[in-house]
Residue, then its C-alpha position, 0 to 999 in steps of 0.5 A: x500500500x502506498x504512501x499516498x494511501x496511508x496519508x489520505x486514511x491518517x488525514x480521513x481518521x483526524x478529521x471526523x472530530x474537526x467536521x463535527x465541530x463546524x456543525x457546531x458552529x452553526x449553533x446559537x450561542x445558548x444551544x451551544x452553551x448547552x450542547x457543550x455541557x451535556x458534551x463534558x459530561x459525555x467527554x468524562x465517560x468517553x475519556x475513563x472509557x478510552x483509558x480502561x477499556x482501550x489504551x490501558x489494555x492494549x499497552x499492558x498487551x504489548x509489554x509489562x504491566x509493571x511498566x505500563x503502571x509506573x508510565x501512567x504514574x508518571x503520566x498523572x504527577x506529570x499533569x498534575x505538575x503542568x496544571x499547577x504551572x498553568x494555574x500560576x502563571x495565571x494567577x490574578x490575586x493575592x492567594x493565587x486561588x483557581x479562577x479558571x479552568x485549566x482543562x484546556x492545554x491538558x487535552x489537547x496535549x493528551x489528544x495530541x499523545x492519543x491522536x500520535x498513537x492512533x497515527x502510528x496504528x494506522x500506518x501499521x494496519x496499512x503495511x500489515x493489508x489494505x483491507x487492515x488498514x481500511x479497517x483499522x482507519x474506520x475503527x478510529x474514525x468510531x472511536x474519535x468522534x464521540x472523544x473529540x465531540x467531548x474535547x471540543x465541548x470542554x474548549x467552549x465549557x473553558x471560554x475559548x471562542x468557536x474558530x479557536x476551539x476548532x483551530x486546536x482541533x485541527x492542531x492536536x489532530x495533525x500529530x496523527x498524520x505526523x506520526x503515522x508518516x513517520x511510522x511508515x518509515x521508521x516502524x520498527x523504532x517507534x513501534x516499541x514506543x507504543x504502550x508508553x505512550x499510550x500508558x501516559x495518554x490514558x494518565x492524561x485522559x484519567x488526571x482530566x476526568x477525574x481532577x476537572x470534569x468530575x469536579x465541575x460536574x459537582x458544582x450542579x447538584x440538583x436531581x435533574x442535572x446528577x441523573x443527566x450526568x450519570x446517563x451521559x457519563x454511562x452513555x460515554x463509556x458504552x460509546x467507547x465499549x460499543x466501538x471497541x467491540x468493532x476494532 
């Protein structure tokens, strides 16, 4: 399969998010308003199911366990670290207390991470057959609609405008073509690379759903907006099941 071929399935698999996002657009600014908060409570069960159904498997599939641990521990007090970072160089106030969402640079940079693998896996489906990868390039398609509709729904919920929101769209999802070019032809050095990678974008995906989109979840408490969570929440992981079950 040529090259040719590879580069117009990484480009078809890194932009199915960014074409839902422009019919977002299209949105009035209450409709979004709305749409990307019910789309955070579906990205926190398309991020933990992403993570402990599909990356944290298959990277412990490809090498040690205790490695795959020790990269995600590594993962999450790096994230925790960059957060703080983010949160102090913008500090406004005297005790330096949270005033904005830091959601923002962490999922992209995990995005980014989860888009690289996902360029990688698709180069080496194309060089297994043609039929693999056609597969495979469909199988990330599924799985990264849902995923990047929660992401672009945590852009709008974090105060970025539309363009910019689907700007960094586009940006995190060209690591895909990145990598998987590079993987065409450096597969063998880059493929050991993969469960650590994918190790330490599932500490991204988890630190995010459990330390910022849990936490802004609990600012709405009534009985109403809880159950709506849940469901979403439920609604998310199963998405991620569901596509999983098609790889």
């Amino acid at each position: 399969m040529g090259i040719a071929y590879v580069v117009l399935a990484l480009f078809l698999g890194s932009i199915g998010s960014v074409a839902l996002a422009g019919l977002m657009l299209t949105l009035n600014n209450e409709k979004l308003k709305k749409v990307s908060t019910y789309l955070m409570y579906l990205a926190g069960g398309t991020l933990l199911g992403a993570a402990f159904l599909g990356m944290i498997p298959k990277a412990i599939s490809m090498t040690d366990s205790t490695r795959v641990l020790e990269s995600m521990l590594i993962g999450i007090l790096f994230f925790f670290v960059l957060e703080k970072i983010i949160l102090w160089r913008s500090c406004r106030n005297k005790n330096c207390e949270r005033h904005m969402h830091a959601a923002v640079p962490l999922i992209l940079i995990g995005d980014a991470f989860h888009n690289a693998v996902d360029g990688v896996v698709i180069a080496a489906s194309f060089l297994t057959s043609p039929e693999l990868g056609i597969f495979v390039t469909l199988s990330v398609i599924l799985h990264e609609i849902p995923q990047e509709l929660g992401d672009f729904g945590i852009l709008i919920k974090s105060g970025l405008s539309r363009s910019r929101a689907l700007w960094f769209n586009l940006l995190s999802g060209s690591t895909a073509i990145i990598f998987g070019v590079m993987a065409y032809y450096t597969l063998d050095s880059v493929t050991s690379l993969i469960p650590y990678a994918l190790a330490f974008s599932a500490a991204s995906f988890l630190y995010i759903a459990l330390a910022d989109l849990i936490p802004e979840m609990h600012r709405r408490t009534s009985l109403k907006d809880s159950l709506i969570q849940i469901a979403l929440i439920l609604f998310g992981i199963i998405i991620i099941y569901v596509a999983k079950q098609w790889q």
